[in-house]
DSSP file (Angstrom, degrees, kcal/mol; ACC not computed):
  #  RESIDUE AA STRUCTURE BP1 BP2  ACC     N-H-->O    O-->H-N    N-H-->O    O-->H-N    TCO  KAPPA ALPHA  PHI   PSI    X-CA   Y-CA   Z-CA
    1    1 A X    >>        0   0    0      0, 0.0     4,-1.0     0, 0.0     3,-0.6   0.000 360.0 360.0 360.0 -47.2   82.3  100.2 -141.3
    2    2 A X  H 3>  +     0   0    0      1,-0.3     4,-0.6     2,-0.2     0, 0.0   0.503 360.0  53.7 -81.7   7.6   84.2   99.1 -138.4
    3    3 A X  H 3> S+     0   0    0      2,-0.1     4,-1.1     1,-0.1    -1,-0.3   0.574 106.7  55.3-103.0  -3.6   81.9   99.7 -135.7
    4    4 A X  H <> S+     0   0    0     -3,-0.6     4,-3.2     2,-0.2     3,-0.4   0.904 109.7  46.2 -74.8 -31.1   79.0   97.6 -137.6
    5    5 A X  H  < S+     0   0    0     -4,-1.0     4,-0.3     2,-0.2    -1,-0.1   0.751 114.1  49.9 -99.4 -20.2   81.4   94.8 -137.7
    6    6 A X  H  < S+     0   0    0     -4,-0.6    -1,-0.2     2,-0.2    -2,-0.2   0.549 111.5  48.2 -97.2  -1.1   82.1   95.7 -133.6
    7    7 A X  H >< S+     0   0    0     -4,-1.1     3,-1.5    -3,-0.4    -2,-0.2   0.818 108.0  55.2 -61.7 -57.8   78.2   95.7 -133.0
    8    8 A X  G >< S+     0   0    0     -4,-3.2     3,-2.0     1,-0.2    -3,-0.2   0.917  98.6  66.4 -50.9 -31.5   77.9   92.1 -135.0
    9    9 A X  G 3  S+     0   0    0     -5,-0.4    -1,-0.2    -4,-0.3    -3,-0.1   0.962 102.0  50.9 -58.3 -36.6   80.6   90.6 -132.4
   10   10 A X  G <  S+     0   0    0     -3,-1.5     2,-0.8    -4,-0.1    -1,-0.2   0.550  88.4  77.1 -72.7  -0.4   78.2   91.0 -130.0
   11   11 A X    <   +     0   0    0     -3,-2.0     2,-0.1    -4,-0.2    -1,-0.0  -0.781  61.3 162.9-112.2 131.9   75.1   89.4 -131.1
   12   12 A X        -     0   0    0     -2,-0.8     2,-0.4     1,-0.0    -2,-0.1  -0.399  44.0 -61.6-118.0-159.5   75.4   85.7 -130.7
   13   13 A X        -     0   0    0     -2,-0.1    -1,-0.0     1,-0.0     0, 0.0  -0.884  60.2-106.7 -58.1 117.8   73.1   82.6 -130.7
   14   14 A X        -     0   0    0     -2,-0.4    -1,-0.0     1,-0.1    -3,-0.0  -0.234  36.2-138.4 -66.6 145.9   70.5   82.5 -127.9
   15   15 A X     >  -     0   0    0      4,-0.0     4,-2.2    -3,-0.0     5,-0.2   0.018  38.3 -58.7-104.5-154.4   70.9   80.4 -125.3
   16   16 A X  H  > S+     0   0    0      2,-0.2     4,-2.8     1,-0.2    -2,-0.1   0.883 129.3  27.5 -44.6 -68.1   68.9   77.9 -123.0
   17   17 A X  H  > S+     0   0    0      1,-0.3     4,-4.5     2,-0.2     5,-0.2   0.919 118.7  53.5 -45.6 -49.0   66.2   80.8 -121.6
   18   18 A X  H  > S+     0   0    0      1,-0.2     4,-1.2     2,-0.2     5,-0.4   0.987 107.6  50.4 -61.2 -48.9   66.3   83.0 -124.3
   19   19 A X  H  X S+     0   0    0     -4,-2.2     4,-2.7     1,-0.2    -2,-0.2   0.962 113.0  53.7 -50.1 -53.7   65.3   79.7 -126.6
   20   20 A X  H  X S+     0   0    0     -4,-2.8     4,-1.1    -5,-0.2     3,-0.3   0.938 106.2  50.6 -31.7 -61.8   62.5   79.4 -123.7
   21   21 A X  H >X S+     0   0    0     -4,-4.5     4,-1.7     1,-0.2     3,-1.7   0.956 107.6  49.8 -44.9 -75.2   61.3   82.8 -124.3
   22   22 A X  H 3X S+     0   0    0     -4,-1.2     4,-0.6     1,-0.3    -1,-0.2   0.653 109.8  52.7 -55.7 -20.3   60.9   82.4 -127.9
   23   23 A X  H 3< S+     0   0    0     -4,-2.7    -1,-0.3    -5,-0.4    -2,-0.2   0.624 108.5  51.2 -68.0 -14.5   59.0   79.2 -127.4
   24   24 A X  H XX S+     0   0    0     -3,-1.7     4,-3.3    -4,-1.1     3,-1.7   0.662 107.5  49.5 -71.8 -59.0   56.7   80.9 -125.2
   25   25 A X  H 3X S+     0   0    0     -4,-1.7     4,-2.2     1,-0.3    -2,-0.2   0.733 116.3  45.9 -80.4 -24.4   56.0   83.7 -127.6
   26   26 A X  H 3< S+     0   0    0     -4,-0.6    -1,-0.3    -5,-0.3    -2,-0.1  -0.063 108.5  54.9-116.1  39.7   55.3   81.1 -130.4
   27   27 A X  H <4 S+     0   0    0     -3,-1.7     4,-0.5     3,-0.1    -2,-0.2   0.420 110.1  44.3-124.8 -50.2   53.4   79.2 -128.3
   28   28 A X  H  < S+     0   0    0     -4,-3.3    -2,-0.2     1,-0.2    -3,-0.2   0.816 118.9  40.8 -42.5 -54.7   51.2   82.3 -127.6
   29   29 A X  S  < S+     0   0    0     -4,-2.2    -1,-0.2     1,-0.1    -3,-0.1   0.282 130.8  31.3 -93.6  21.0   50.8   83.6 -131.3
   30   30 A X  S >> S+     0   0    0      3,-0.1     4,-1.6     2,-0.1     3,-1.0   0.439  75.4 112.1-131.3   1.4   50.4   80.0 -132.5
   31   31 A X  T 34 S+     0   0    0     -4,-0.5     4,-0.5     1,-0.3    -3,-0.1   0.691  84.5  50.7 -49.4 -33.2   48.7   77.4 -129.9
   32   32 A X  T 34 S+     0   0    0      2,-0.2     4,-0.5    -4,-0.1    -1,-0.3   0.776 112.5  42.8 -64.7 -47.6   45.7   77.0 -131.9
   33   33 A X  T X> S+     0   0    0     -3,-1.0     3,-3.6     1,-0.1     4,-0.6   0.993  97.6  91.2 -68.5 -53.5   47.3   76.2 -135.1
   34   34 A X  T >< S+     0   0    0     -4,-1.6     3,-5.7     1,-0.3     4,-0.5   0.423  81.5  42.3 -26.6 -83.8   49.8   74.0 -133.4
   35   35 A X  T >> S+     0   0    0     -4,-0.5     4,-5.0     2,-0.3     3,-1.0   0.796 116.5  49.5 -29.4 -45.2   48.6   70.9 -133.3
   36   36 A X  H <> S+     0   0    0     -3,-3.6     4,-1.3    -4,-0.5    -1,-0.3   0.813 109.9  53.1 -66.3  -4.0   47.4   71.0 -136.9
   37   37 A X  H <X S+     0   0    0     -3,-5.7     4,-0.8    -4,-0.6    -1,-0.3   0.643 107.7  47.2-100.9 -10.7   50.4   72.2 -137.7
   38   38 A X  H <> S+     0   0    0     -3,-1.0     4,-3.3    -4,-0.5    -2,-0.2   0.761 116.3  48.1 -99.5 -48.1   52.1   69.1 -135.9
   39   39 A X  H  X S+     0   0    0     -4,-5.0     4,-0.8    -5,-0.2     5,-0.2   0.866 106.4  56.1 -67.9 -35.8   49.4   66.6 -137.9
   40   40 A X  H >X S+     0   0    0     -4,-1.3     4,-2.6    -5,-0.4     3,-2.0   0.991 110.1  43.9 -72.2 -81.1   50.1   68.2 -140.9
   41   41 A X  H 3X S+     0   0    0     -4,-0.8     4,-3.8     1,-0.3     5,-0.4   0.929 109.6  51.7 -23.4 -70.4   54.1   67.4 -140.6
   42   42 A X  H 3X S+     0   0    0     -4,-3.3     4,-3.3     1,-0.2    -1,-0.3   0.928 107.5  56.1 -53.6 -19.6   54.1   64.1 -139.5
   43   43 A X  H <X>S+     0   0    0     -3,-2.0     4,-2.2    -4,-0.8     5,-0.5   0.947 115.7  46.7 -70.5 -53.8   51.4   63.2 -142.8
   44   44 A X  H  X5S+     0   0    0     -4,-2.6     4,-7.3    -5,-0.2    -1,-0.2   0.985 105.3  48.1 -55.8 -57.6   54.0   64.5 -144.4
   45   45 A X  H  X5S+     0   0    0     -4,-3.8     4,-1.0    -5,-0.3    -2,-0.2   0.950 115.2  51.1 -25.5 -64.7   57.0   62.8 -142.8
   46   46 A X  H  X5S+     0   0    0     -4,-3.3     4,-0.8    -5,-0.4    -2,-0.2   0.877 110.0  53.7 -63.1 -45.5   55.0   59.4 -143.4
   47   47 A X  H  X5S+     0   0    0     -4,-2.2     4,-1.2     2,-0.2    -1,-0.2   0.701 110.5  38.6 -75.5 -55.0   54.6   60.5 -147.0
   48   48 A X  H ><<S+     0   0    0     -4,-7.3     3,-5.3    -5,-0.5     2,-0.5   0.904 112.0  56.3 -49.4 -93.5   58.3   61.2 -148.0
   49   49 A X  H 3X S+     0   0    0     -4,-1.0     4,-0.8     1,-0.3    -2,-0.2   0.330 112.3  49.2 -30.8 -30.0   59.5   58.0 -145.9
   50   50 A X  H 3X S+     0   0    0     -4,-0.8     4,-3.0    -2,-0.5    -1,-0.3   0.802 113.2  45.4 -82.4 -45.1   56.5   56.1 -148.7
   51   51 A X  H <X S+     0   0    0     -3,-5.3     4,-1.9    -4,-1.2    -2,-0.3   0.930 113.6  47.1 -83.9 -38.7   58.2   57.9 -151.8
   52   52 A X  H  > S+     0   0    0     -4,-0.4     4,-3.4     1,-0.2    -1,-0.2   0.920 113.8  50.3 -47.1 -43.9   61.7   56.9 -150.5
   53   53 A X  H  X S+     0   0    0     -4,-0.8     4,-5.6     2,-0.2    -2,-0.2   0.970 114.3  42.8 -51.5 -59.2   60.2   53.1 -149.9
   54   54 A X  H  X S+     0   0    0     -4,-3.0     4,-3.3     1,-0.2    -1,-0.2   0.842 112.1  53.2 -80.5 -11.5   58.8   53.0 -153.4
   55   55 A X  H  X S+     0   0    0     -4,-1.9     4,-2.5     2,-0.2     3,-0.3   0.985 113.2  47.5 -43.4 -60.3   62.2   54.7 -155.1
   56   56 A X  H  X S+     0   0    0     -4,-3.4     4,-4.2     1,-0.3    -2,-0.2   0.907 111.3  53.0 -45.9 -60.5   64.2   51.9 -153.3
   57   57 A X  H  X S+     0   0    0     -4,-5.6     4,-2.9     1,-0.2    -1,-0.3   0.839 102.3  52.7 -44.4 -49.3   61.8   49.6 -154.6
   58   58 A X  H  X S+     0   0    0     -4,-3.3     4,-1.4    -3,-0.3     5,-0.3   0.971 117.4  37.2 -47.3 -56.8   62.0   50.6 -158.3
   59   59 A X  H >X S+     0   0    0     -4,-2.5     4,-2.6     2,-0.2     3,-0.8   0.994 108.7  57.8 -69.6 -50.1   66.1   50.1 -158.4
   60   60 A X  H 3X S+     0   0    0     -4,-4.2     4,-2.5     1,-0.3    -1,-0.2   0.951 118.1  37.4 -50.9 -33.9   66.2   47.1 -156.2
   61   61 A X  H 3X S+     0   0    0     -4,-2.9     4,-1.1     1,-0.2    -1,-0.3   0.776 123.2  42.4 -72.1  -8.7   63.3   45.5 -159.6
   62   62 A X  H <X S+     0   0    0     -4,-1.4     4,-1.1    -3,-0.8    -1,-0.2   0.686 114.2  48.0-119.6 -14.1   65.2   47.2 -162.3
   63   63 A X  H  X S+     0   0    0     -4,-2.6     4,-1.2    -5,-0.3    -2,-0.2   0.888 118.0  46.5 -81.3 -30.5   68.8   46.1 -160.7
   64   64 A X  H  X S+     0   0    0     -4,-2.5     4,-1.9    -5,-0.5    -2,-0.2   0.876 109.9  50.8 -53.3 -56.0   67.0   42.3 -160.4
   65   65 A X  H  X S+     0   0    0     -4,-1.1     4,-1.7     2,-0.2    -3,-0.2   0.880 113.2  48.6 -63.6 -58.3   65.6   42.4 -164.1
   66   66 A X  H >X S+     0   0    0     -4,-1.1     4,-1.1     2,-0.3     3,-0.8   0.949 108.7  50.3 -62.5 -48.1   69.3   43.4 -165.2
   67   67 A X  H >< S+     0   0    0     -4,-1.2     3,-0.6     1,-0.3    -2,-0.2   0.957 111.3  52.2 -59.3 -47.0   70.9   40.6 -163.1
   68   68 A X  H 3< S+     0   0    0     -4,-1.9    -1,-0.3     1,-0.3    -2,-0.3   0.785 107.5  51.0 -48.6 -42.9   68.3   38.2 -164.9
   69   69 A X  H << S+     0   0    0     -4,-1.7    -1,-0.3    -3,-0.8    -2,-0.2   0.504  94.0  86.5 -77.0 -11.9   69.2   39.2 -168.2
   70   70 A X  S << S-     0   0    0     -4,-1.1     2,-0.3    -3,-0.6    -3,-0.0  -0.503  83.7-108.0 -78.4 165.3   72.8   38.8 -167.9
   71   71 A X        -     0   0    0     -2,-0.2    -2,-0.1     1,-0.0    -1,-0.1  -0.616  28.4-111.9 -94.6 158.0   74.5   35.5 -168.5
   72   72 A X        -     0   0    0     -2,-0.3     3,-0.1     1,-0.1    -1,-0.0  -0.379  52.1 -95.1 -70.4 143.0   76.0   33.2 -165.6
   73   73 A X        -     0   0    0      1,-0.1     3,-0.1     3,-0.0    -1,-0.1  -0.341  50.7 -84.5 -71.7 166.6   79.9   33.3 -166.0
   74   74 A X        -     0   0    0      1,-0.1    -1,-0.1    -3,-0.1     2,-0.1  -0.046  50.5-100.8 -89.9 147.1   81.1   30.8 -167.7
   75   75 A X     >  -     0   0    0     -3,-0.1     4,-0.9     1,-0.1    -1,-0.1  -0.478  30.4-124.8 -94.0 169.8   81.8   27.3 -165.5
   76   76 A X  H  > S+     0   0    0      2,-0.2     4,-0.7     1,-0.1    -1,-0.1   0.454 105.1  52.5-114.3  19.9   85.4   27.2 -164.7
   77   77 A X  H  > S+     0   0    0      2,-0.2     4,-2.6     3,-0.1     5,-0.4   0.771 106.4  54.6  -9.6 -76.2   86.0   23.3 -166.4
   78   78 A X  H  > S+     0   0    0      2,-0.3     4,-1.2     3,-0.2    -2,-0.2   0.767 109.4  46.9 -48.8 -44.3   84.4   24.5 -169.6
   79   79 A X  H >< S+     0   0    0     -4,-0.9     3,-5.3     1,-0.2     2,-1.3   0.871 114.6  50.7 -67.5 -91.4   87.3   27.6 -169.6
   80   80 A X  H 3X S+     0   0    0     -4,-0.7     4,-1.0     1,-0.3    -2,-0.3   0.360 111.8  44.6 -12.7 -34.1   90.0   25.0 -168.9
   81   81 A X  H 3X S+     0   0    0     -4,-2.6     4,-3.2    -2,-1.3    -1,-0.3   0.814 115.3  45.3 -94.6 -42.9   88.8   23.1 -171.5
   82   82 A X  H <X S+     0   0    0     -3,-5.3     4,-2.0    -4,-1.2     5,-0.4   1.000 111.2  50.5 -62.6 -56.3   88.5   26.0 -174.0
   83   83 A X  H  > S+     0   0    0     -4,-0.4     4,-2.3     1,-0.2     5,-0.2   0.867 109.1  55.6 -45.9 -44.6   91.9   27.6 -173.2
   84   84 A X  H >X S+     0   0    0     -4,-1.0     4,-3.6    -5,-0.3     3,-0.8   0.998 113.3  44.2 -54.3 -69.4   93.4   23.4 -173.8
   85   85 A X  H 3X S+     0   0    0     -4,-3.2     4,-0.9     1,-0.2    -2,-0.2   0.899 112.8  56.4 -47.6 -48.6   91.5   23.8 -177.6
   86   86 A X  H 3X S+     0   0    0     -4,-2.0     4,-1.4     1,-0.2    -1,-0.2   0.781 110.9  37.8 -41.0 -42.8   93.1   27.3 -177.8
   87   87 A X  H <X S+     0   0    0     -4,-2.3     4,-0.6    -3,-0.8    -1,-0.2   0.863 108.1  68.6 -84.6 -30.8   96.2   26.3 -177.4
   88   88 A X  H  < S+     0   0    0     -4,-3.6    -2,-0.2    -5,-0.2    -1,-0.2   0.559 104.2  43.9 -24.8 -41.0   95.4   23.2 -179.5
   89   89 A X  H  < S+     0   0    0     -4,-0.9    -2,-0.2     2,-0.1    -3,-0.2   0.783  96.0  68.5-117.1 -67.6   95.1   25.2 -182.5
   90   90 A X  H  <        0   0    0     -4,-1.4    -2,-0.1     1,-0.3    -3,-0.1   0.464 360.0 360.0 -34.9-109.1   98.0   27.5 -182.2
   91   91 A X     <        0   0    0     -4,-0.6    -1,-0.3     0, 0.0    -3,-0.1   0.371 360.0 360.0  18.4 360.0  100.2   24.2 -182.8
């Protein structure tokens, strides 16, 4: 067990070249797909970024709709005035 754990210490992230290398090698077994594979992604991209748009859209109508159905507070004369009758009436 402890010499697996003193093999893992060595194995790291790859760095600038090695990243090169592997782009190279999946550049080779993919070059023909690429592109489609590039067209295909962005459709998608566009395609989330449209279902985010029309989420937004739904809450901003259904947060509007709510606001419309509540009532406008109360004017602040009209409290004064109630609070004066309120106290009127205790007496």
């Amino acid at each position: 067990m402890p010499q697996d754990l003193s093999v893992m210490a060595f194995i790291s992230m790859p760095g600038g070249w090695e990243w090169i290398i592997i782009g190279l090698f999946g550049l080779l077994l993919f070059g023909k797909r690429l592109p489609d594979v590039g067209k295909s992604l962005g459709r998608s991209i566009v395609e989330f970024k449209k279902g985010l748009k029309g989420v937004e859209e739904e809450i901003n109508t259904a947060v509007e709709s709510d606001n419309k159905d509540m009532l406008p507070p109360p004017n602040s004369s009209e409290s004064a005035e109630n609070k004066e009758k309120e106290t009127a009436h205790k007496d």
